[in-house]
C-alpha positions as a Python dict, from the first residue, in 0.01 Angstrom:
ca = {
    (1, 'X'): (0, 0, 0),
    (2, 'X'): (-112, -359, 145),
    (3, 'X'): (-428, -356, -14),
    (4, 'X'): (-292, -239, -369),
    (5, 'X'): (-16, -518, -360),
    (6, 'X'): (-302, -775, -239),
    (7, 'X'): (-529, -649, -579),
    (8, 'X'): (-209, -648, -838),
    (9, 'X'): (-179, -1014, -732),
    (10, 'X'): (-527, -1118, -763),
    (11, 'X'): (-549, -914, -1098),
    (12, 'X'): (-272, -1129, -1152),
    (13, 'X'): (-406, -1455, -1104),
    (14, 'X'): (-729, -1452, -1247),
    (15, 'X'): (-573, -1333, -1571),
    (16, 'X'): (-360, -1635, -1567),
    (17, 'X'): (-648, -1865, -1508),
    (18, 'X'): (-832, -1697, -1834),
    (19, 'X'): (-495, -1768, -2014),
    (20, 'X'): (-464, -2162, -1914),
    (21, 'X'): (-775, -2176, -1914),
    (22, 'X'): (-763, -2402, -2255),
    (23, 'X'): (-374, -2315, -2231),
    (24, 'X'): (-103, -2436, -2075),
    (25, 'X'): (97, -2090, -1908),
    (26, 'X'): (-3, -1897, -2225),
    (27, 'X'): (95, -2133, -2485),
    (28, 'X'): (-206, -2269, -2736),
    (29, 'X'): (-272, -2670, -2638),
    (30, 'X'): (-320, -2818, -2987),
    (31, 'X'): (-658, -3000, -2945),
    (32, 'X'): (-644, -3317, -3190),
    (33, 'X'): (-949, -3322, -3435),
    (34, 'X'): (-1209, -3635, -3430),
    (35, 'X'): (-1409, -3648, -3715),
    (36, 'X'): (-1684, -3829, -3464),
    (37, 'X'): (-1923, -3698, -3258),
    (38, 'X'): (-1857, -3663, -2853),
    (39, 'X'): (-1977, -3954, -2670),
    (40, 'X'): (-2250, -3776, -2503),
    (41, 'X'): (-2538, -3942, -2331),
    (42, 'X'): (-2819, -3924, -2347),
    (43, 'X'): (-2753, -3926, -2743),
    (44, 'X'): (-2848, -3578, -2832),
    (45, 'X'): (-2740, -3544, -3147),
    (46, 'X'): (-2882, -3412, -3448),
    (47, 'X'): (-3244, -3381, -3284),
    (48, 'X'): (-3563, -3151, -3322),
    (49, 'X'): (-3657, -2965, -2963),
    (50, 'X'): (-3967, -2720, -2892),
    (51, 'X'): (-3850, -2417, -2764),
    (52, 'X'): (-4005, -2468, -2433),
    (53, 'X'): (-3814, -2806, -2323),
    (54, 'X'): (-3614, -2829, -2040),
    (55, 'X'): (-3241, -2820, -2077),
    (56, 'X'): (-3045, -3063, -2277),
    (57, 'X'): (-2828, -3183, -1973),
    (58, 'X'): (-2556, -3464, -2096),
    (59, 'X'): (-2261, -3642, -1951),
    (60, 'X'): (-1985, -3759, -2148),
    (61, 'X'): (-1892, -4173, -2116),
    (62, 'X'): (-1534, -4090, -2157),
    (63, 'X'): (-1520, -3931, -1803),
    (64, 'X'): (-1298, -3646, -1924),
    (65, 'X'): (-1148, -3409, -1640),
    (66, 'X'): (-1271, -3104, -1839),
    (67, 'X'): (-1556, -3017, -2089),
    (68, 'X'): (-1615, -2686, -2301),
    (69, 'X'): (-1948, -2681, -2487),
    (70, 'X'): (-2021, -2402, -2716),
    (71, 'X'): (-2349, -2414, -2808),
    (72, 'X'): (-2365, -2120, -3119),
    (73, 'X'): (-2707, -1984, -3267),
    (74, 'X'): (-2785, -1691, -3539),
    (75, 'X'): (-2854, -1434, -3247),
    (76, 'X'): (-2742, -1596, -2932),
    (77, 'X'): (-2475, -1841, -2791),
    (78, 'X'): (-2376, -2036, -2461),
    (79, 'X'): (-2032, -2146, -2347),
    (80, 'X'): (-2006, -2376, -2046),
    (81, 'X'): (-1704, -2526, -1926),
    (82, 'X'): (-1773, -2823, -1661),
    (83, 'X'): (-1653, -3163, -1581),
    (84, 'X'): (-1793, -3461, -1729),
    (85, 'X'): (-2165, -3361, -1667),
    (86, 'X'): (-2287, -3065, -1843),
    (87, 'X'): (-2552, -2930, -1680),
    (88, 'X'): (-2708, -2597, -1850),
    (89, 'X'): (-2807, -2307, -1686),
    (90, 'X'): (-3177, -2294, -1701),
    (91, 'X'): (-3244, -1891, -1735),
    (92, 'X'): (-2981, -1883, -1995),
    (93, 'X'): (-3124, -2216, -2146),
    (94, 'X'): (-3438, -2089, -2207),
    (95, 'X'): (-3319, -1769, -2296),
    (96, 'X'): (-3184, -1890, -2604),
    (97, 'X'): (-3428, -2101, -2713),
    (98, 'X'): (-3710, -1808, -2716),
    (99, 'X'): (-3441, -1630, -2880),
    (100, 'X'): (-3296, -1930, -3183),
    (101, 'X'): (-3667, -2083, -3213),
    (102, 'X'): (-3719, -2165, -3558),
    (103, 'X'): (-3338, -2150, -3620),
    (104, 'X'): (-3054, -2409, -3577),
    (105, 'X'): (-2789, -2425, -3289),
    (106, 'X'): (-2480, -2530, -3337),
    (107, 'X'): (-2260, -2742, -3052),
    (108, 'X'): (-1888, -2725, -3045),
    (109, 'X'): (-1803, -3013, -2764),
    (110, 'X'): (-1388, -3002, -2665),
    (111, 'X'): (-1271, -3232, -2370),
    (112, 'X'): (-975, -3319, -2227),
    (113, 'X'): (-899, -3668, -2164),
    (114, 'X'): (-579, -3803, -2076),
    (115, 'X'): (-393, -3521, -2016),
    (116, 'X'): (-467, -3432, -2415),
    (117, 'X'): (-774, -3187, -2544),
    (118, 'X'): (-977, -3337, -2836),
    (119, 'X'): (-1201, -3140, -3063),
    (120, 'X'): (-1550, -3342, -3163),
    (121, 'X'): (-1735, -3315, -3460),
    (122, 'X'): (-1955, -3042, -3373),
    (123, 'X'): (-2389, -3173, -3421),
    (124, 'X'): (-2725, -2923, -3442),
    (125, 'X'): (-3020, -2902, -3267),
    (126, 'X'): (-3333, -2772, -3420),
    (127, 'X'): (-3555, -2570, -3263),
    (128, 'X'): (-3895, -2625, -3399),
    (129, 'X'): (-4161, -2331, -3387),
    (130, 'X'): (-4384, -2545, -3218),
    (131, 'X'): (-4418, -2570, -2821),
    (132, 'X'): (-4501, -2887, -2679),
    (133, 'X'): (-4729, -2926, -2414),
    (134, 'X'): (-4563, -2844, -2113),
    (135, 'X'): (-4681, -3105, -1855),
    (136, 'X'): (-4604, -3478, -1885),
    (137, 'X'): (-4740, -3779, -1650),
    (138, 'X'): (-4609, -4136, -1602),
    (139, 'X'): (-4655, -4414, -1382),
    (140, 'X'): (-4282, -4521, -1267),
    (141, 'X'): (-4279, -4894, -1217),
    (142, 'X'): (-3978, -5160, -1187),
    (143, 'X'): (-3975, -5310, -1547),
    (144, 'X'): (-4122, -5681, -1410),
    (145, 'X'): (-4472, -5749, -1324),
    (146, 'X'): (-4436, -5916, -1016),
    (147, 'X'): (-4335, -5623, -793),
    (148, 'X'): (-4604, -5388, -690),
    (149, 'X'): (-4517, -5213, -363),
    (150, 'X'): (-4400, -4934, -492),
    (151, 'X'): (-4573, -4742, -796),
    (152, 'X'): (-4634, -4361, -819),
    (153, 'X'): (-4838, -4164, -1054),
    (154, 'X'): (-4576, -3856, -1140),
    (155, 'X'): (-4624, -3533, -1337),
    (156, 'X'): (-4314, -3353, -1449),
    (157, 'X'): (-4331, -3017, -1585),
    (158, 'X'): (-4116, -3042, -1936),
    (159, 'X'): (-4031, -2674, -1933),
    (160, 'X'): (-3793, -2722, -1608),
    (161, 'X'): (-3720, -3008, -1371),
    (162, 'X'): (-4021, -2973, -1137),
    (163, 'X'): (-4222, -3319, -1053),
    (164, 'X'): (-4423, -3409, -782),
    (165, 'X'): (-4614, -3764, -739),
    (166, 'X'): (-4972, -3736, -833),
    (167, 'X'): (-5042, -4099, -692),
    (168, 'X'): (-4857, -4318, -453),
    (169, 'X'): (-4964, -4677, -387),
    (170, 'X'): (-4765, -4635, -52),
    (171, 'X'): (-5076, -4431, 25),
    (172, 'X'): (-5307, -4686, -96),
    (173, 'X'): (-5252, -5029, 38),
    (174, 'X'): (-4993, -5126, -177),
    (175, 'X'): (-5267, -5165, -451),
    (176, 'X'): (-5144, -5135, -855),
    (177, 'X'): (-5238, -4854, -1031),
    (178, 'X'): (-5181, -4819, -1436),
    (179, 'X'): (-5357, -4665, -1731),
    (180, 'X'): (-5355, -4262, -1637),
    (181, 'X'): (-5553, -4112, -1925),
    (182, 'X'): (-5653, -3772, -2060),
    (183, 'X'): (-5894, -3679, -2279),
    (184, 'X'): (-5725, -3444, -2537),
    (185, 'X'): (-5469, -3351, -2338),
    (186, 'X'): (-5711, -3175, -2064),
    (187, 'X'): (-5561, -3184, -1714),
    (188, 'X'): (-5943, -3105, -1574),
    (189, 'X'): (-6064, -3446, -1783),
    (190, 'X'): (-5870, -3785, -1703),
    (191, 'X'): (-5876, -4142, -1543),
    (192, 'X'): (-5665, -4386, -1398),
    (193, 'X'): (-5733, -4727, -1230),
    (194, 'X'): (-5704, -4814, -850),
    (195, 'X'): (-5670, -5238, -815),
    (196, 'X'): (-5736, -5430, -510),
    (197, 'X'): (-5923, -5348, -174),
    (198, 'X'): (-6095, -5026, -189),
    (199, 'X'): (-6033, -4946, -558),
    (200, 'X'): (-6180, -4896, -860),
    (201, 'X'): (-6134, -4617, -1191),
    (202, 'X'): (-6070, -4277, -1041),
    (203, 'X'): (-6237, -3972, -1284),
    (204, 'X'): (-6106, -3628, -1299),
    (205, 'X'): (-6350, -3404, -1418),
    (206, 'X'): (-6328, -3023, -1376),
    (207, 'X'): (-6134, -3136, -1033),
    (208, 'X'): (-6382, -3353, -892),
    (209, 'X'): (-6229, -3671, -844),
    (210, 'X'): (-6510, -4004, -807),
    (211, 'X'): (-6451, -4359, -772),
    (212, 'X'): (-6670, -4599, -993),
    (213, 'X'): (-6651, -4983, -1034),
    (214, 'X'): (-6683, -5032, -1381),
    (215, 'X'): (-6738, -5392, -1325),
    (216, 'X'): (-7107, -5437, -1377),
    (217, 'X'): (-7216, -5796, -1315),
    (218, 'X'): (-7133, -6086, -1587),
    (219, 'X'): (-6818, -5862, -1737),
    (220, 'X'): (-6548, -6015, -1723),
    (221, 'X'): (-6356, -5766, -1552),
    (222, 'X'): (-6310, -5397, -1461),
    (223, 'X'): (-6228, -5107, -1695),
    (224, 'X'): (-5869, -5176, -1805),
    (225, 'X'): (-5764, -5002, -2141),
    (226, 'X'): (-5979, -4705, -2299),
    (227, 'X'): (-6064, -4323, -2376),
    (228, 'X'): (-6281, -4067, -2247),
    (229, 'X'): (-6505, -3890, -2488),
    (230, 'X'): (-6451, -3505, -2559),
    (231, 'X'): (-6773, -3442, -2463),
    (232, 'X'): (-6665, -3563, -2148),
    (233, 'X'): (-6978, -3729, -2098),
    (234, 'X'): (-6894, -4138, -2188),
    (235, 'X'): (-6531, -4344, -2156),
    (236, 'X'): (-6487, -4605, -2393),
    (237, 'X'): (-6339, -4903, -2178),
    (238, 'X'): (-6191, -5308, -2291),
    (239, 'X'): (-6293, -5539, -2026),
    (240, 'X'): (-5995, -5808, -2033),
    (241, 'X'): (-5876, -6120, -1869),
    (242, 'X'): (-5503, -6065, -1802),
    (243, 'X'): (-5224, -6353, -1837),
    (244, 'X'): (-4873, -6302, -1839),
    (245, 'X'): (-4661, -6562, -1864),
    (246, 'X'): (-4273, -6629, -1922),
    (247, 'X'): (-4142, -6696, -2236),
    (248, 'X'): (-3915, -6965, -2403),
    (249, 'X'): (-3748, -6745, -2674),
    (250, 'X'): (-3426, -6564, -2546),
    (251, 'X'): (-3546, -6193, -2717),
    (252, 'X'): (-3889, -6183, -2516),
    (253, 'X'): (-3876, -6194, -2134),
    (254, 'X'): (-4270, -6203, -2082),
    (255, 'X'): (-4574, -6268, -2314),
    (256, 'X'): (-4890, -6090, -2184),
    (257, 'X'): (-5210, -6170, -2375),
    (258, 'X'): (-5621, -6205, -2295),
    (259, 'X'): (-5779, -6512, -2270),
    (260, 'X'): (-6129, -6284, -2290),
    (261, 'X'): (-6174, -5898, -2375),
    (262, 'X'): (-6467, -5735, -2479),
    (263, 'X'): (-6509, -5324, -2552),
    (264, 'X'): (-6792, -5124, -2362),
    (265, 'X'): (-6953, -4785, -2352),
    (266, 'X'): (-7040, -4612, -1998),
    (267, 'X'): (-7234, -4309, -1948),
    (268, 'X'): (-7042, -4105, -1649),
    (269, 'X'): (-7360, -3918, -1596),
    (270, 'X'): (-7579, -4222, -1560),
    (271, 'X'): (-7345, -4486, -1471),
    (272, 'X'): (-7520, -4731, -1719),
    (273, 'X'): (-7273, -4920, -1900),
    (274, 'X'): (-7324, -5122, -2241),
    (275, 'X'): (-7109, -5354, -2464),
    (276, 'X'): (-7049, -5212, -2814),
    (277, 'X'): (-7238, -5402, -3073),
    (278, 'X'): (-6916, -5453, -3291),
    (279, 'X'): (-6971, -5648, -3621),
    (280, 'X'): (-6807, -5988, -3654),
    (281, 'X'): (-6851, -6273, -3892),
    (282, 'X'): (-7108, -6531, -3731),
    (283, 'X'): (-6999, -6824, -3528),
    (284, 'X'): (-6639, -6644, -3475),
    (285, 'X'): (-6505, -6557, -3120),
    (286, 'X'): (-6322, -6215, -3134),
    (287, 'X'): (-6101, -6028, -2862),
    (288, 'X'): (-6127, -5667, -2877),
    (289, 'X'): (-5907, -5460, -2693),
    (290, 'X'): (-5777, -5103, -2696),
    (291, 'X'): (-6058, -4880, -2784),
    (292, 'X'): (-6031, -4510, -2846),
    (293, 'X'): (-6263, -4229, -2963),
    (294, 'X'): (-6195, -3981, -3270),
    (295, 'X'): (-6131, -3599, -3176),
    (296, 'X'): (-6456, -3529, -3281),
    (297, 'X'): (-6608, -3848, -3059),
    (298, 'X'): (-6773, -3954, -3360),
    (299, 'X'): (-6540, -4322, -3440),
    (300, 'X'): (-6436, -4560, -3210),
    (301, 'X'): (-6100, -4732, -3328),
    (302, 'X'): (-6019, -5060, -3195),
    (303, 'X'): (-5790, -5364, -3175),
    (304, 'X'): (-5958, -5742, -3291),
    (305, 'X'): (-5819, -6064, -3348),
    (306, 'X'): (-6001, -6409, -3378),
    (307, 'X'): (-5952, -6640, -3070),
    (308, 'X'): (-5708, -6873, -3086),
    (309, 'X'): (-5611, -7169, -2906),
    (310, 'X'): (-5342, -6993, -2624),
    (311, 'X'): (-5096, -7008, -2492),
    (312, 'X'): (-4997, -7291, -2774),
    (313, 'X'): (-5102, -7049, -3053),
    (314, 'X'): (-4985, -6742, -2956),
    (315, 'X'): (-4754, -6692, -3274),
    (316, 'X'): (-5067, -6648, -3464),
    (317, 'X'): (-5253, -6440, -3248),
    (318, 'X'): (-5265, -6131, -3468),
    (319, 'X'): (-5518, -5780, -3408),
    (320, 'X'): (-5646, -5588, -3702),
    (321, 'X'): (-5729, -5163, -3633),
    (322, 'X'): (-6058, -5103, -3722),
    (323, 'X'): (-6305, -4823, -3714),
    (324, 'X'): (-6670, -4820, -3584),
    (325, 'X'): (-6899, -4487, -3623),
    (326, 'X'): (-7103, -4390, -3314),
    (327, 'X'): (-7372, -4111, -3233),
    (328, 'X'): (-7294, -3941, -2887),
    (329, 'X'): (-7631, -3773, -2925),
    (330, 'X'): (-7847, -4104, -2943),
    (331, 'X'): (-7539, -4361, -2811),
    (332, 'X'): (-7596, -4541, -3172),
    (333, 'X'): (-7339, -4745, -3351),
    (334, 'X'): (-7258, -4784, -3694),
    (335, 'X'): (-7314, -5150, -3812),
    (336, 'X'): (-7014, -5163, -4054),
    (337, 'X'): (-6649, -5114, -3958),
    (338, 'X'): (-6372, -4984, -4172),
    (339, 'X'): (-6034, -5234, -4156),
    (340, 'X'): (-5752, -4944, -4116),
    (341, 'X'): (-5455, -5216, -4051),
    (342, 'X'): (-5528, -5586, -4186),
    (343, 'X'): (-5353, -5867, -4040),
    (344, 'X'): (-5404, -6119, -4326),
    (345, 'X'): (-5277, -5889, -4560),
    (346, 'X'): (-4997, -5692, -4343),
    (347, 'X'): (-4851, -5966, -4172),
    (348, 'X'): (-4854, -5811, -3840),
    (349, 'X'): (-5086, -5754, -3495),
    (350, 'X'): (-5179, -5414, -3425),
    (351, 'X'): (-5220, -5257, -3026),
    (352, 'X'): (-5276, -4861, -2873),
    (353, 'X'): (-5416, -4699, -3149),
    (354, 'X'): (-5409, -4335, -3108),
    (355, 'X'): (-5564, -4029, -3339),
    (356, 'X'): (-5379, -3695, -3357),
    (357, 'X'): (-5564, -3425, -3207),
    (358, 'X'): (-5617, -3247, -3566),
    (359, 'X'): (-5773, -3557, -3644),
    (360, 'X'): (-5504, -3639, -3970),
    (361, 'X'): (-5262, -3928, -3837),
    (362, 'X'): (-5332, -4244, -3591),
    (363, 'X'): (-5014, -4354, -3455),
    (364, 'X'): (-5003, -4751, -3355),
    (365, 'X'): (-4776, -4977, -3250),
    (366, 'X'): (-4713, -5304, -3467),
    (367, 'X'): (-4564, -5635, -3339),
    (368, 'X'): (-4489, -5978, -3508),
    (369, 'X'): (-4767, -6123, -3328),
    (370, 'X'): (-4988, -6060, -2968),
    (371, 'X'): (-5173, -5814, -2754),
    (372, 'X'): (-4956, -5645, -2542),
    (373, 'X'): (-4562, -5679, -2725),
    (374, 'X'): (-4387, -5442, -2461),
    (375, 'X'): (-4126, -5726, -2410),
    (376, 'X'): (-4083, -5791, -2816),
    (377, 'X'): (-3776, -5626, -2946),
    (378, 'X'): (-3962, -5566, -3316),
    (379, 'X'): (-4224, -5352, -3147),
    (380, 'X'): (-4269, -5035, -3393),
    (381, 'X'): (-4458, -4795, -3456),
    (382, 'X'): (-4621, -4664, -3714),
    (383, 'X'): (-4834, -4350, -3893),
    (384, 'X'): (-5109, -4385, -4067),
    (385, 'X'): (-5250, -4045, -4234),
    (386, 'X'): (-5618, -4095, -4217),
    (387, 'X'): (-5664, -3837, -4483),
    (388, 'X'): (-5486, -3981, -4758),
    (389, 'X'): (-5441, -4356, -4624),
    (390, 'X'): (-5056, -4358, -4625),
    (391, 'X'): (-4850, -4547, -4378),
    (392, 'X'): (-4537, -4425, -4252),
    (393, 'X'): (-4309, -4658, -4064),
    (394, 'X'): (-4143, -4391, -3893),
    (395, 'X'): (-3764, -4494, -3995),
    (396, 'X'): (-3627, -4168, -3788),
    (397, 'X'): (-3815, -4277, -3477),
    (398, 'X'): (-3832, -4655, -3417),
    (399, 'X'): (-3514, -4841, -3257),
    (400, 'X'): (-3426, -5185, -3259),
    (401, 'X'): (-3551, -5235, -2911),
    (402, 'X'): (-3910, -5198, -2774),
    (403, 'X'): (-4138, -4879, -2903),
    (404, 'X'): (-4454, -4842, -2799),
    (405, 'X'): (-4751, -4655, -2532),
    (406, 'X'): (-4787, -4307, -2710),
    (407, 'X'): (-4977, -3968, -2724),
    (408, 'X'): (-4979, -3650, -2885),
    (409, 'X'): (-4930, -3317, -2793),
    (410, 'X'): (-5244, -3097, -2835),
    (411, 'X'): (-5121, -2939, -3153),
    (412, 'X'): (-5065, -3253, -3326),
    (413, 'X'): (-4661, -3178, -3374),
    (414, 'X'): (-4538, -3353, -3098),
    (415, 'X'): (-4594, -3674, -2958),
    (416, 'X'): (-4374, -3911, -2697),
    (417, 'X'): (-4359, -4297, -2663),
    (418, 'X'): (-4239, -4533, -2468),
    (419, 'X'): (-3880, -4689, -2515),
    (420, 'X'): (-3608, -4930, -2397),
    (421, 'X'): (-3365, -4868, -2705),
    (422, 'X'): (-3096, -4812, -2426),
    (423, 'X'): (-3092, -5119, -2245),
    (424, 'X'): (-3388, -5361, -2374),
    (425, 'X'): (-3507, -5348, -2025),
    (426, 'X'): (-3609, -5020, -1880),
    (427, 'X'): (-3860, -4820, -2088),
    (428, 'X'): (-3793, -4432, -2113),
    (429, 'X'): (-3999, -4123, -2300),
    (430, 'X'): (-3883, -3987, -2574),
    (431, 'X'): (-4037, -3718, -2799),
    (432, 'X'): (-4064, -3706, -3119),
    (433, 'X'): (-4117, -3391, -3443),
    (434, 'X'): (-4369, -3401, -3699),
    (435, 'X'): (-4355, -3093, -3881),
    (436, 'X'): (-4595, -2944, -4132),
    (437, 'X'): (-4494, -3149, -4417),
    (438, 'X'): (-4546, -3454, -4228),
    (439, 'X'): (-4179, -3606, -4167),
    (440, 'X'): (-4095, -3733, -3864),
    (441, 'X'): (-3756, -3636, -3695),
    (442, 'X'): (-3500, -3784, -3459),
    (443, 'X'): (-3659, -3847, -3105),
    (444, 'X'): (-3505, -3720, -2837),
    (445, 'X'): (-3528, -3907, -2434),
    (446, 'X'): (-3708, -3692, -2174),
    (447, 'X'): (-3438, -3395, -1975),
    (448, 'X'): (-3304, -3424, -1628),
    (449, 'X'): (-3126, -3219, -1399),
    (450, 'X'): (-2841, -3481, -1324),
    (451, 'X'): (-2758, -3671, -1685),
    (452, 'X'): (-2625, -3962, -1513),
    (453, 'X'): (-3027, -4007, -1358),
    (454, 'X'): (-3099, -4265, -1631),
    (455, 'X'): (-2784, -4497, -1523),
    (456, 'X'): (-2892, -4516, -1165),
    (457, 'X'): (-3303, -4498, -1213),
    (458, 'X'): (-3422, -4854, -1222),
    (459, 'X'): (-3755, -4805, -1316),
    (460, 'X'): (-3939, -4810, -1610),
    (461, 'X'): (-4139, -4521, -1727),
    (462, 'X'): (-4464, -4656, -1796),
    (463, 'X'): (-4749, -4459, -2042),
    (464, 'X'): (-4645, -4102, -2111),
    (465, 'X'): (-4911, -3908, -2154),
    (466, 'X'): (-4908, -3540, -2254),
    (467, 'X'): (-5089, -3222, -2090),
    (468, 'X'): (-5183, -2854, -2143),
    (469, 'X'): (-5124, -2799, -1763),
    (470, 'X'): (-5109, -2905, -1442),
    (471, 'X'): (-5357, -3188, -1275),
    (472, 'X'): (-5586, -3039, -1013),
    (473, 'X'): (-5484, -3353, -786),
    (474, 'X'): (-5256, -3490, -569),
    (475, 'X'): (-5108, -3809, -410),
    (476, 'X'): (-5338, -3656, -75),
    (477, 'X'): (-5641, -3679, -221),
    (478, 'X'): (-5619, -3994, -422),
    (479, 'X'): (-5521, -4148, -49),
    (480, 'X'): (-5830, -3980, 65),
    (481, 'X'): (-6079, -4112, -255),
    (482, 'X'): (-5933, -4463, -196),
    (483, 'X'): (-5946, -4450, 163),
    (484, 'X'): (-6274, -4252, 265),
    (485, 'X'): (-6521, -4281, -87),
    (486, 'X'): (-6731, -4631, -161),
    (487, 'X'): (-6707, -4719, -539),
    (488, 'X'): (-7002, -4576, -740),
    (489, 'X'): (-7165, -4908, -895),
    (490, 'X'): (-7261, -4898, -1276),
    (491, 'X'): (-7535, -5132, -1416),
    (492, 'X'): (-7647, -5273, -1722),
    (493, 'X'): (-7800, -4990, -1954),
}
């Protein structure tokens, strides 16, 4: 008889927690209708998402005590009911996203805030068709460039919340590191740079890692910006003199530009290194900068500009995009190049060229003036289509503040960038849809577990760079390359 009294009254209990649940002691709470859209961050509203991305996770900046989220698709739907911080259950997450791809998802957000439940405008996400490649590396750095002891390499898998550090410069003297590259999106075929004692370009290839100064004697510096070829064979490098300095106008913290940069080809298999034999009008000094090779590694796109007097004439320092062909086979260059992006007629200087994998759109970023406009607010990007010679200036994307450092996603669909539209300090990845037709769609900032993690991360992340899989590194055996390996010396081919 004691345990059948104990059950009626826990019968009886949880039914009355399913009744005031959105109730008050079985009477209906009247939620008040807002014709707005919940004050979620990060601001997920109305975006495109592959079908593989990590869940959604938001907070909402009104701190309600209670949230309900209904998140409704043809087949399948989710109800959560949390505090401020949704957090999605990742087997049910991805669950429905195998199950709505293609489709559209509705979200129903109701909170309760002071003591009073209000019903939101409800918002969609799109599921695209289209996966994006799953892996994801960065180099998280604080957003000045004075402080450099403490910089990791990180790769986070974008189909959950896994990361691990791929390089720590705890592990390696305190030295910088910057510039980790693939080549088409192949995990067994990438670079990144090692500064200071004991460093020097690190090369992934097939999972043996080797350490080569790509200084060879009278360039002006190392390998700083570049590609590797698909081949795999050559890497396409800028040698440039760095100089940042602070700036005078109240929207631009730091200008960085090169008093010298020059664009060379080295042979990984020989280690013989050559400048390209870009054309140029006679008696004119040019910087070039930013060099990248075609998917089929026959064009080498590149940033030039005409010297000018600096830092006095910085305002006019201004880069055209231009297109060089070369030969892998015989390591011969064309002795034309095409002008893609003009600066005389566009108005504007042109930096990180980069071609879609399918070989049909080269994304760049365009600045009022300079080399390196990470700290100019009217950094933008842009699309050309190489096929038909269009320019798209990506209205969907681009944010008043900072957008730039980008790469695609293998298929060509998907590509992230760079951005510090939340703050104007602290640059974030977001991803952004290009579906068949071309059109770009509403970016959306890179998942995490905890919403809040972009309120309390102060650190910028720094190149996103897209992967089919998982690097065959770690943070180990970079320490052990930087700490036990002698640079590999190139020389003059």
């Amino acid at each position: 008889m004691k345990h059948y009294i104990i059950n009626i009254v826990y019968i009886t209990l949880f039914v009355l927690s399913l009744c005031c649940g959105a109730t008050s002691c079985g009477h209906p709470e009247k939620a008040e209708v807002c014709e707005e859209y919940p004050p979620i961050y990060p601001n997920y509203t109305e975006v495109t998402i592959p079908y593989n991305i990590a869940p959604l996770n938001f907070l909402m900046r009104n701190e309600p005590s209670r949230v309900e989220v209904s998140v409704k698709g043809k087949d399948r739907s989710l109800l959560l009911r949390s505090n401020y911080k949704v957090q999605f259950s990742e087997k049910r997450w991805r669950q429905l996203l195998e199950a709505e791809k293609g489709g559209e998802l509705r979200v129903y957000v109701k909170a309760r805030v002071d003591g009073k439940w209000i019903q939101y405008a409800p918002f969609s996400w799109t599921v695209a068709e289209d996966s994006i490649d799953p892996y994801l590396s960065y180099r998280l750095i604080e957003p000045g460039y004075e402080v450099w002891n403490a910089i990791q390499l990180r790769e986070r898998n974008l189909e959950s919340f896994a990361e691990r550090v791929i390089a720590d410069n705890n592990l390696t003297g305190k030295s910088c590191m910057n510039c980790h590259t693939y080549s088409r999106n192949d995990p067994s075929l990438s670079f990144f740079h090692l500064r200071g004692e004991h460093g020097g370009t690190i090369l992934n290839r097939n999972g043996t890692l080797r350490k080569l100064n790509t200084q060879a004697i009278g360039m002006p510096s190392s390998a700083v910006y570049g590609e590797i070829h698909p081949s795999g064979r050559y890497g396409v490098f800028s040698a440039n003199v760095i100089v940042p300095e602070f700036h005078t106008l109240d929207n631009k913290r730091l200008e960085v530009y090169d008093s010298t940069s020059d664009v060379y080809l080295l042979d990984f298999d020989t280690n013989e290194i050559q400048p390209v034999p870009f054309p140029g009008k006679e008696g004119v000094e040019y910087l070039r900068s930013f060099p990248v090779f075609s998917p089929d590694g026959r064009t080498i796109y590149y940033c030039e500009a005409p010297k000018v007097a600096l830092p006095d004439s910085i305002i006019h320092l201004k880069y055209d995009l231009l297109g060089i062909s070369f030969d892998p086979a015989t390591q011969a260059f064309g002795t034309e190049a095409d002008t893609l992006y003009s600066s005389v007629t566009g108005g504007k200087s042109v930096c990180h060229p980069k071609v879609s994998p399918d070989g049909k759109y080269l994304l760049y970023t365009l600045a009022d003036y300079g080399t390196f406009p990470i700290w100019h607010r009217e950094t933008e990007l842009r699309m050309l289509n190489l096929r038909t010679g269009e320019t798209d200036s990506l209205e969907e994307v681009n944010a008043p503040c900072s957008d730039t450092y980008h790469s695609w996603s293998s298929d060509s669909r998907w590509f992230v960038f760079a951005s510090k539209r939340d703050d104007g300090i602290y640059g974030k990845p977001y991803f952004a849809y290009i579906d068949h037709d071309g059109k770009a769609h509403k970016p959306f900032v890179l998942p995490q577990r905890d919403p809040a993690h972009y309120d309390y991360t102060l650190k910028s992340y720094n190149i996103p760079e897209l992967s089919t899989g998982p690097l065959p590194f770690d943070a180990k055996d970079i320490e052990r390359i930087w700490r036990d390996s002698e640079a590999e010396e190139v020389n003059w081919k």
